[in-house]
VEXDREN-2710 file (C-alpha; in Angstrom, 1 decimal):
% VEXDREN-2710
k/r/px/py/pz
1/UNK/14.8/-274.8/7.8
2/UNK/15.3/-278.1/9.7
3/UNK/13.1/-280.4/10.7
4/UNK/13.7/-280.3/13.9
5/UNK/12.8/-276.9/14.3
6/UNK/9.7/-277.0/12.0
7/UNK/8.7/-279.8/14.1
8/UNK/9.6/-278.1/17.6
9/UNK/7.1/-274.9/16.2
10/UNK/4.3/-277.1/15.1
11/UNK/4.4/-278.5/18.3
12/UNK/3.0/-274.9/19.9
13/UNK/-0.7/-275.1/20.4
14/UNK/-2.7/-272.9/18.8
15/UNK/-3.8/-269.7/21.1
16/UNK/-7.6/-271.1/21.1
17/UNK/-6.5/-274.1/22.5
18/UNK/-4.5/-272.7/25.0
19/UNK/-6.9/-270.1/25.9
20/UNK/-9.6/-273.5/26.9
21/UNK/-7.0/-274.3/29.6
22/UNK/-9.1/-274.3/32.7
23/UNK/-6.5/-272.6/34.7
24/UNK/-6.8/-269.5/32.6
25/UNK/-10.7/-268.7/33.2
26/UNK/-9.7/-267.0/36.8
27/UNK/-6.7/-265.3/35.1
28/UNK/-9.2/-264.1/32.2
29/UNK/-12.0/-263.7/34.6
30/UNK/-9.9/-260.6/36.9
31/UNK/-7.4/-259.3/34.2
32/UNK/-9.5/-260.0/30.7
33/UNK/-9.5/-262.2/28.1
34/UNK/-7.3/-259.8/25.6
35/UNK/-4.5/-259.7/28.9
36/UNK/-4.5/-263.5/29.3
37/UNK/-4.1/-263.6/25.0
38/UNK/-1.1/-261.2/25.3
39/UNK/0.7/-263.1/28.1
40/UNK/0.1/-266.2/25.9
41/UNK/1.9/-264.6/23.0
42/UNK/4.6/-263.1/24.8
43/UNK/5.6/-266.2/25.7
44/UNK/5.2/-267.8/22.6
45/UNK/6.7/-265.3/20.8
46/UNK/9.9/-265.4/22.2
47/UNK/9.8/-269.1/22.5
48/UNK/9.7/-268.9/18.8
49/UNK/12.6/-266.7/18.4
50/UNK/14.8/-269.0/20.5
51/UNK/13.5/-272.1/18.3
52/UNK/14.9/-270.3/15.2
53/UNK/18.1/-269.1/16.8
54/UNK/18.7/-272.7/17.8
55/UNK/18.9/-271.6/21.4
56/UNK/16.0/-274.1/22.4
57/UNK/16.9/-277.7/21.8
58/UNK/13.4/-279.1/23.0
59/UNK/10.0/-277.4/23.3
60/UNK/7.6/-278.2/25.9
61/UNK/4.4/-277.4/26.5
62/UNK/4.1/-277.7/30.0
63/UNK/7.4/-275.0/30.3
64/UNK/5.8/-272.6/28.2
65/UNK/2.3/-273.0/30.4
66/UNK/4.5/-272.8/33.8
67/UNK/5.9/-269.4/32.4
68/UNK/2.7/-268.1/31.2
69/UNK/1.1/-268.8/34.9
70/UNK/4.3/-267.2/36.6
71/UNK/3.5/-263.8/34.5
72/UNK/-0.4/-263.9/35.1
73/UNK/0.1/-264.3/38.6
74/UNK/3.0/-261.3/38.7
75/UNK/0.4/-259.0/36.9
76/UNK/-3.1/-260.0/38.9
77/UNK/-1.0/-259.3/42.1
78/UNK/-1.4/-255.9/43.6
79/UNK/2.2/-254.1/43.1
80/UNK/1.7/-251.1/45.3
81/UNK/1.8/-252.5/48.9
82/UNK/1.9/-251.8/52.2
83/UNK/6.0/-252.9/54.0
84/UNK/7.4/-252.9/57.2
85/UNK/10.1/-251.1/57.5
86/UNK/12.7/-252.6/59.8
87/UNK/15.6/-251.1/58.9
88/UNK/16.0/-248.3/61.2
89/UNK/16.0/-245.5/58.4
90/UNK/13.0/-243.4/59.3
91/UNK/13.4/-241.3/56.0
92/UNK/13.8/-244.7/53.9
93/UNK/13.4/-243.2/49.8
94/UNK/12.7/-247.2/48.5
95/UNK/10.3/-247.0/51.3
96/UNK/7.7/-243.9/50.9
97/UNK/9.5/-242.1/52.7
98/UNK/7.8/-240.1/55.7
99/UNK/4.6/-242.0/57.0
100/UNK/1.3/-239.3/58.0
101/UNK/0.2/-238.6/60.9
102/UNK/-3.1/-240.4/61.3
103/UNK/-4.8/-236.9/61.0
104/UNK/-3.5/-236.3/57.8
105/UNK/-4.6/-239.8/56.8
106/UNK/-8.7/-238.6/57.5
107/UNK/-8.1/-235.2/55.9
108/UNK/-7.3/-237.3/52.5
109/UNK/-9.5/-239.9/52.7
110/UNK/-12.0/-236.7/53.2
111/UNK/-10.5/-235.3/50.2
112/UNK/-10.5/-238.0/48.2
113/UNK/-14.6/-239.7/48.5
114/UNK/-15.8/-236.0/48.2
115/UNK/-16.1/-232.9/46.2
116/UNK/-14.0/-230.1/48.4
117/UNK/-13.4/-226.5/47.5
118/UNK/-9.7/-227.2/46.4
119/UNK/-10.1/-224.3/43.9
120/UNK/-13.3/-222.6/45.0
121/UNK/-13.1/-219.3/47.0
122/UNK/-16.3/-220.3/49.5
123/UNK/-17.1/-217.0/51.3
124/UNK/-17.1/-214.7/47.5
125/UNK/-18.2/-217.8/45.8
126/UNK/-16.0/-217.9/42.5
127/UNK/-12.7/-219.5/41.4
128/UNK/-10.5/-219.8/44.1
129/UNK/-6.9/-220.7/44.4
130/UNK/-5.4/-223.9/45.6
131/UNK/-2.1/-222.7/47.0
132/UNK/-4.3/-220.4/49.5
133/UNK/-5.1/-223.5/51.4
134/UNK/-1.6/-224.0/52.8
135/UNK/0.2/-220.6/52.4
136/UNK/-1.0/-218.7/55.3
137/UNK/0.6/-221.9/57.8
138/UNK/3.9/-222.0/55.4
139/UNK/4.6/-218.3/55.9
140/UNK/3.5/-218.4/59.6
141/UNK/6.0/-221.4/60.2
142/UNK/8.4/-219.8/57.9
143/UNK/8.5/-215.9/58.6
144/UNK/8.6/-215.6/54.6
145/UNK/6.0/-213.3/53.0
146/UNK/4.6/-215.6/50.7
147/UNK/5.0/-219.4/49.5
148/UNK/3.7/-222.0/46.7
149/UNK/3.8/-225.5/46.7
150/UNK/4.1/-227.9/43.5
151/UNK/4.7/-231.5/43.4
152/UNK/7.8/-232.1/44.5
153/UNK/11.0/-230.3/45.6
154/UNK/12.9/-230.9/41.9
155/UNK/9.9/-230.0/40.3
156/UNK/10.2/-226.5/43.1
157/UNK/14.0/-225.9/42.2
158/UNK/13.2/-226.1/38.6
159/UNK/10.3/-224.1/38.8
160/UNK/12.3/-221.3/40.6
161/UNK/15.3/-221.1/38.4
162/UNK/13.2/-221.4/35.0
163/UNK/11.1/-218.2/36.3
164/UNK/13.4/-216.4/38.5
165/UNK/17.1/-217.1/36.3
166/UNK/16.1/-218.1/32.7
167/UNK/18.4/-216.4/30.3
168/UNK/20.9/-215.3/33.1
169/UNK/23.9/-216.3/35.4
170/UNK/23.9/-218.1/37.9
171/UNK/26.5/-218.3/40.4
172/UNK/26.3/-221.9/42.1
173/UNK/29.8/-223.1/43.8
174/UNK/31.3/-226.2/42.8
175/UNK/31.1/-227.7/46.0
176/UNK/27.8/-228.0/45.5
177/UNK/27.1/-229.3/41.8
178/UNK/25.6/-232.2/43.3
179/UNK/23.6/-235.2/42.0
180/UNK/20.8/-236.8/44.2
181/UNK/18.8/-240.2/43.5
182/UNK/20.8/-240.4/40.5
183/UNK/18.6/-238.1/38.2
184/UNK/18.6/-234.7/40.2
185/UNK/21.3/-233.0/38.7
186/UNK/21.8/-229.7/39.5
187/UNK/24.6/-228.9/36.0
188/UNK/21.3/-231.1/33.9
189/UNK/18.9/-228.9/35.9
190/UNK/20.4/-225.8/35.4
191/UNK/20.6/-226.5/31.7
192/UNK/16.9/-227.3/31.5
193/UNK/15.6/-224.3/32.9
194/UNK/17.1/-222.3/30.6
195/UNK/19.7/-220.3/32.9
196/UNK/23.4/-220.4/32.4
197/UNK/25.3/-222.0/35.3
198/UNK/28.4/-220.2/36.7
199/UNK/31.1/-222.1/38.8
200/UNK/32.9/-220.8/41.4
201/UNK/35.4/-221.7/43.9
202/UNK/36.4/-225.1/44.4
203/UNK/35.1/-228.7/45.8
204/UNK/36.2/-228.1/49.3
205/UNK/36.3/-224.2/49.4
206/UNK/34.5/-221.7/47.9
207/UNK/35.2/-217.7/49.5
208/UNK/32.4/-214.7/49.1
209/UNK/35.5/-213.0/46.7
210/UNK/35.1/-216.2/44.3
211/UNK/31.2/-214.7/44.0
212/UNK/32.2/-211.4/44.0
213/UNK/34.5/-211.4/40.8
214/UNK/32.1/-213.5/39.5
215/UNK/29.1/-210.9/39.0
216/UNK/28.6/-209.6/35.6
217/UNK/25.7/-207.5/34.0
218/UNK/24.2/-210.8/33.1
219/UNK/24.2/-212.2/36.3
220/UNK/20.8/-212.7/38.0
221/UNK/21.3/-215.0/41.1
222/UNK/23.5/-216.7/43.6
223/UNK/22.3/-220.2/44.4
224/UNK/23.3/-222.3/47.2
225/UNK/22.1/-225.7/47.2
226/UNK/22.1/-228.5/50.0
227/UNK/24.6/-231.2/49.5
228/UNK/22.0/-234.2/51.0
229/UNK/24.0/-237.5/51.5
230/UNK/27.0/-235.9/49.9
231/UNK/29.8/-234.1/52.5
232/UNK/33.2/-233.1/52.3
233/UNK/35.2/-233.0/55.7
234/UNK/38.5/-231.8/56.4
235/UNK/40.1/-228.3/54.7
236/UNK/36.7/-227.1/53.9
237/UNK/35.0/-223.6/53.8
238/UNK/31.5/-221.9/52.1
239/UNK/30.8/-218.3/53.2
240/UNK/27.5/-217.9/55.5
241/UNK/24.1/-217.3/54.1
242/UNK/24.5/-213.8/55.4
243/UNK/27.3/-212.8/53.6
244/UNK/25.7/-214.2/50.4
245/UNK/22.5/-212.3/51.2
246/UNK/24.4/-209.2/51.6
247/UNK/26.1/-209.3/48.7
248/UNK/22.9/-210.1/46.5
249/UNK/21.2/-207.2/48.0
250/UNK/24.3/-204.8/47.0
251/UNK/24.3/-206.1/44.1
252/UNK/20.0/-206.5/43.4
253/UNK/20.3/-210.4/42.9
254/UNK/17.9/-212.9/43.8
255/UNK/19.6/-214.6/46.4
256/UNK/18.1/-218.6/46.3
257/UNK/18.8/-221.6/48.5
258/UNK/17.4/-225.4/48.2
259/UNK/17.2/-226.5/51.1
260/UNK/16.5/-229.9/50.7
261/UNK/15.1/-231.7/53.2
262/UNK/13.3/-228.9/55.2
263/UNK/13.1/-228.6/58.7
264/UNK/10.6/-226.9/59.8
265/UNK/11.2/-227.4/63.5
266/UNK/14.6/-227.0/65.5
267/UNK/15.9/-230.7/65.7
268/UNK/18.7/-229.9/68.3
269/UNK/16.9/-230.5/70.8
270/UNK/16.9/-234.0/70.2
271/UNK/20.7/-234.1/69.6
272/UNK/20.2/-233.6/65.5
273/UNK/21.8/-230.5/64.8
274/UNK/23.8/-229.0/61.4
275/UNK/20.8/-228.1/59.4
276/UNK/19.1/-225.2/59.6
277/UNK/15.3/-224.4/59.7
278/UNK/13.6/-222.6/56.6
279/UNK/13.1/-220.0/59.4
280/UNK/16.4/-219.6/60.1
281/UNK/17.2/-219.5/56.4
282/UNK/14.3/-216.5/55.8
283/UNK/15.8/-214.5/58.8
284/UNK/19.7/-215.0/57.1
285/UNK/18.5/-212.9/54.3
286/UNK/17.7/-215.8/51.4
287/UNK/15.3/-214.8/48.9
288/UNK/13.7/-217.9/47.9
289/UNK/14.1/-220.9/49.9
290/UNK/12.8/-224.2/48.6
291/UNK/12.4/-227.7/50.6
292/UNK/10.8/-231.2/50.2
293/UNK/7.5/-231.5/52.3
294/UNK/8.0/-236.1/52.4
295/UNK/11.3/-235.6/54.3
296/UNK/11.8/-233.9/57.8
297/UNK/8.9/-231.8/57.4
298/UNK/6.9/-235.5/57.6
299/UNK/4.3/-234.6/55.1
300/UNK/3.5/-235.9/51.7
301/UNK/5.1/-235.6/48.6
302/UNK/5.6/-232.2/47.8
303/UNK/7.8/-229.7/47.4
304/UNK/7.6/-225.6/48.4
305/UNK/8.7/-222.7/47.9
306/UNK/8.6/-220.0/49.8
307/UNK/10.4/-216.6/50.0
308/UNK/9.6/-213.0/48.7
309/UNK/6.3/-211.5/47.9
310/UNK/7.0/-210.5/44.2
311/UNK/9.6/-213.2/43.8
312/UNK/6.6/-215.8/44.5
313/UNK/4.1/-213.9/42.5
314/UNK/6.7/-214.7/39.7
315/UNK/6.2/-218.1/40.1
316/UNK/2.2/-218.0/40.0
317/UNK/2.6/-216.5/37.0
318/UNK/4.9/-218.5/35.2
319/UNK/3.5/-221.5/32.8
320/UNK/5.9/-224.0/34.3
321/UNK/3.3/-224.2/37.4
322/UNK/0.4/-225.6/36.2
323/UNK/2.6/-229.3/34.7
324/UNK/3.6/-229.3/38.4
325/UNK/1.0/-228.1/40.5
326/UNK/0.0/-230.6/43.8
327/UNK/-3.2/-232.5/43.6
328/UNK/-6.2/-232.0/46.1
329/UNK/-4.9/-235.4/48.2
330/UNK/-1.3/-233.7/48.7
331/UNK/-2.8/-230.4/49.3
332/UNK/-5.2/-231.8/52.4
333/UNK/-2.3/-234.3/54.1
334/UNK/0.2/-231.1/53.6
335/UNK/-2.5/-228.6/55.4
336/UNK/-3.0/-230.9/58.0
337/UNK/1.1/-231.8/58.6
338/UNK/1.4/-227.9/59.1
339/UNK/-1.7/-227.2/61.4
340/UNK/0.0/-230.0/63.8
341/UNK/3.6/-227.9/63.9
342/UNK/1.4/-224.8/64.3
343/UNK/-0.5/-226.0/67.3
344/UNK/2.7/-227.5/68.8
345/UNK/1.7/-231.1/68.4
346/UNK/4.8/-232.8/66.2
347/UNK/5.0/-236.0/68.9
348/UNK/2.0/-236.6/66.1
349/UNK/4.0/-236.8/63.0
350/UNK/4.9/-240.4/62.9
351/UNK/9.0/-238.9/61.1
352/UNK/9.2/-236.3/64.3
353/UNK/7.9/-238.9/66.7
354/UNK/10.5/-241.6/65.2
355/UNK/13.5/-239.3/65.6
356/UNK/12.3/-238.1/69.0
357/UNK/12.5/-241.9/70.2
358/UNK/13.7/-241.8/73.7
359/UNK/17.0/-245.1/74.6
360/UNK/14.3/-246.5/77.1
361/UNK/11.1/-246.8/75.0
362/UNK/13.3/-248.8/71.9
363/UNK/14.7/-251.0/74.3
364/UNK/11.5/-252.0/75.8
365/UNK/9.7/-251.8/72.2
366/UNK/12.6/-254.4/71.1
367/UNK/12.3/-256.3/74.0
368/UNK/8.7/-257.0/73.1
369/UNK/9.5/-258.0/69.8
370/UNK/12.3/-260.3/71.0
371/UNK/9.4/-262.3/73.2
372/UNK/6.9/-262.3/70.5
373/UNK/9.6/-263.8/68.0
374/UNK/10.8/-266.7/70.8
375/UNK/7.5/-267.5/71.0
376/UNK/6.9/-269.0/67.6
377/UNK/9.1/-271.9/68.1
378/UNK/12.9/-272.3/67.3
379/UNK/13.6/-268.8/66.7
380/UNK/17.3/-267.9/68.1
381/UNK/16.9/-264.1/69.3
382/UNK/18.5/-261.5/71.3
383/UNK/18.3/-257.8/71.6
384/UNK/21.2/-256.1/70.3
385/UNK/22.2/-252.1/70.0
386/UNK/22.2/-250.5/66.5
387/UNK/22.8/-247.6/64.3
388/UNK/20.1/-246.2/63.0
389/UNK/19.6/-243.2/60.5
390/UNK/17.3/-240.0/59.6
391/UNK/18.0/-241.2/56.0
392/UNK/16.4/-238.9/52.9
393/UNK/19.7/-237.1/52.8
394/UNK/19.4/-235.5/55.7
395/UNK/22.1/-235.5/58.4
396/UNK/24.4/-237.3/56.2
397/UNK/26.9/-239.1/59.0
398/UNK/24.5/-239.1/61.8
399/UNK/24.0/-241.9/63.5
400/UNK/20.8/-242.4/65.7
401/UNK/21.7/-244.8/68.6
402/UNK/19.1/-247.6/68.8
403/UNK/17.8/-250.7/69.6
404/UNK/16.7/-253.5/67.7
405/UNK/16.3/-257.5/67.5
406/UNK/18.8/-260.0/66.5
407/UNK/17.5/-263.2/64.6
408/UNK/20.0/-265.9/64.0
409/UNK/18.2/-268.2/60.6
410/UNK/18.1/-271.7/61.3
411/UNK/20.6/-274.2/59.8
412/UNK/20.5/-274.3/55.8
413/UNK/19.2/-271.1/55.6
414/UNK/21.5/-268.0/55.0
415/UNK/20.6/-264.2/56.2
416/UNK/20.4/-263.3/51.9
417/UNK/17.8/-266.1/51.8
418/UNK/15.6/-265.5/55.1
419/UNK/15.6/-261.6/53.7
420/UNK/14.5/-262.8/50.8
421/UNK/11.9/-264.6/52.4
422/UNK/10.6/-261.8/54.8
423/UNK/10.0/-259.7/51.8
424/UNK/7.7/-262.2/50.1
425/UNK/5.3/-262.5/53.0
426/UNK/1.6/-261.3/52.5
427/UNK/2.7/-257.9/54.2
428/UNK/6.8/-257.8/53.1
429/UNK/9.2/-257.0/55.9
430/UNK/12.5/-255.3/55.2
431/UNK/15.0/-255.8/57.5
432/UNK/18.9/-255.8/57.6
433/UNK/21.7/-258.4/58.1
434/UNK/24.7/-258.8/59.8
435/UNK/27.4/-261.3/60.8
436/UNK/24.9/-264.0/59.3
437/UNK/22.0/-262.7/61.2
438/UNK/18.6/-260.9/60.4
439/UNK/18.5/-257.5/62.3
440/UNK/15.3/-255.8/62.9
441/UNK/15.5/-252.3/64.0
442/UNK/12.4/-251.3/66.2
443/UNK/12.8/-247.3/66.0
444/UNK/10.9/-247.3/62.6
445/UNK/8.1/-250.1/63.9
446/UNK/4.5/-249.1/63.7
447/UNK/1.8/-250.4/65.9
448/UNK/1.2/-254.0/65.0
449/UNK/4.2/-254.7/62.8
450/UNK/5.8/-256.7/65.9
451/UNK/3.3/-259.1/65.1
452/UNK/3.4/-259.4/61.6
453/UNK/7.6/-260.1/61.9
454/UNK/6.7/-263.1/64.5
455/UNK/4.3/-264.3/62.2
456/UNK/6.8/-263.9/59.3
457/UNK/9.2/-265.2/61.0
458/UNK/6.9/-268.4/61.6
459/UNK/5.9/-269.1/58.1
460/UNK/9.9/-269.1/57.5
461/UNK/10.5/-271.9/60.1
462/UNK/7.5/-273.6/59.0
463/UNK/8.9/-273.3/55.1
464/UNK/5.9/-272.0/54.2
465/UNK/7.3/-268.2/53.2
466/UNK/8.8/-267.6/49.6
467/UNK/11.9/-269.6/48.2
468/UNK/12.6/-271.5/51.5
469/UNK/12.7/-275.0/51.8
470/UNK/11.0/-276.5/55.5
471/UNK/15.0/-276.9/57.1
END
């Protein structure tokens, strides 16, 4: 070994020594002393390894002390936060998701600071069950006979086709083997749960014949599954859930559909139409239909099935349920979400009330913003038209006509950087860019985040925000 390098590693304090650094005691103080001492030989450790390998030409102390600080500060910080979303996707994925209804929000802060009777049968006083909280309100919204929720809506498909198809066909067309979020694969899916997968038809056109000549004795189901962000436009044709229902009655199939995002309510009348309701699903004849409950139902994560009385049953029964059962929290914001579609009052449902946004109120709303923006000094603004989205995979090519507010960075500092910036803000704002310009969309705003964008915007002019220098 060189000199050089044995003098560059005894040249690394030993971890004592570092651990007296004064900067460390509040860092040892809220994480502990043994997270502080790992940190320290993370860092050390690889600075070793890049002294050997001759990748480090000089060590110094104060570098490997900077790097140690940067980490400690990452991992005291609180990860999960709160963001503004002002990107104009209501059903933003990255971003949560649907938002509760501040109803829903009381119901699990209840839920959560208390005991409850999530599996406690009250009035004959023994074990209850936890799905009877919410199934009466599913099957009353739904017109199905009987419904289950579980965790989410892969964890529902999975459930479904494990207890319903396991160890038989099933007949899915081709034009809809599709992947969502990059793991939810229905071929992987399929495979998991234990059934055999059956293709028919082709990518743009699949007939009820190609399902026909498909049946054999070891068939159990037809499944038809919602494409989310994926479409194919043009020369393309799928046969009607009612000729699919027919046909799995004739031939004493389980007829199953995932519907994805489910809609609960009929959007057309606010101009978003194309997908059908679970209801309207139930009345076409499907069997089991299962949706998400964090989509365009504006719930919580979740996902349900509902469907036939024995086909449900099934799924009580089967093992799978308890891994992917819903927790009490989930349970409480889901009851609630229903009670408000039940007693007509959706405008509450911050998703519903987003879509619903009427021309007139987002152009005021981004008028507003525009004025508190101008106010902080220096800020070039204007109100500009924009294109927003249900997002979630839900009306894949729909635009939402809105309104939003155009902020032109000032000189030296590029959109890429004053996004950056926005997003490293005590509450991070998400925005978009175009044509060199930060764009905030208004439709997905919540009360007060008009001030906290002014205010971001502020701290940027000011250079005060995250990686930007005072211009």
């Amino acid at each position: 070994m060189q000199n050089t390098v044995r003098d560059m590693l005894r040249d690394i304090p030993s971890m004592d020594e570092l651990l007296l650094r004064s900067w460390t005691f509040e860092f040892q103080s809220k994480l502990g002393r043994d997270a502080v001492k790992s940190t320290f030989a993370d860092v050390i450790g690889e600075a070793r390894k890049a002294i050997i390998q001759g990748s480090l030409s000089s060590f110094e102390v104060d570098k490997l002390e900077s790097e140690v600080l940067i980490r400690l500060r990452h991992y005291a910080s609180k990860s999960f936060c709160r963001v503004i979303n002002a990107t104009g996707v209501v059903i933003h994925t990255n971003l949560g998701r649907s938002c509760l209804s501040k109803n829903a929000i009381m119901d699990v802060v209840e839920t959560a600071e208390r005991y409850s009777n999530l599996e406690y049968n009250l009035e004959k006083g023994i074990r209850g069950h936890r799905n009877a909280h919410v199934e009466w309100l599913l099957t009353m919204l739904t017109g199905a006979d009987a419904a289950v929720a579980v965790n989410n809506n892969a964890g529902a498909v999975l459930l479904c086709l494990s207890a319903l198809g396991k160890g038989s066909e099933i007949i899915v067309s081709r034009g809809e083997l599709v992947e969502i979020g990059g793991s939810f694969r229905i071929p992987d899916i399929m495979d998991f749960s234990g059934a055999i997968m059956k293709e028919v038809g082709t990518t743009n056109r699949t007939h009820i014949r190609d399902y026909e000549r498909a049946i054999t004795p070891r068939t159990g189901m037809l499944l038809k599954v919602h494409p989310s962000n994926y479409r194919v436009v043009g020369f393309h044709s799928a046969p009607p859930r009612e000729e699919l229902a027919a046909l799995a009655r004739e031939k004493g199939l389980v007829f199953m559909e995932d519907l994805g995002s489910g809609v609960i309510a009929d959007l057309s009348v606010i101009g978003l139409s194309g997908e059908p309701t679970v209801k309207q699903c139930i009345e076409s004849g499907v069997d089991v239909v299962t949706f998400s409950g964090d989509k365009l139902l504006g719930g919580p994560q979740a996902g349900v099935v509902v469907g036939r009385k024995q086909l449900i049953a099934k799924l009580r029964d089967y093992p799978l349920l308890r891994a992917l059962r819903v927790d009490k929290m989930t349970l409480a914001a889901l009851e609630r979400t229903l009670r408000l579609y039940l007693e007509g009052r959706t405008g509450e449902i911050p998703t519903i009330r987003m879509l619903s946004s009427l021309p007139e109120d987002l152009l005021k709303k981004a008028r507003s913003l525009a004025r508190k923006i101008r106010s902080e000094g220096r800020a070039e603004v204007s109100v500009v038209e924009t294109s927003d989205a249900v997002g979630g995979g839900s009306f894949p090519g729909t635009d939402l006509p809105g309104y939003g507010v155009s902020w032109t960075p000032p000189e030296g500092i590029s959109d890429g950087t004053a996004l950056k910036s926005l997003r490293g803000g005590d509450v991070p704002v998400v925005a978009s860019a175009k044509d060199g310009k930060v764009i905030f969309h208004v439709r997905t705003l919540l009360d007060g985040d008009d001030r906290l964008i002014a205010r971001g915007v502020r701290l940027l002019l000011e250079g005060e925000c995250t990686n930007v220098e005072k211009p």
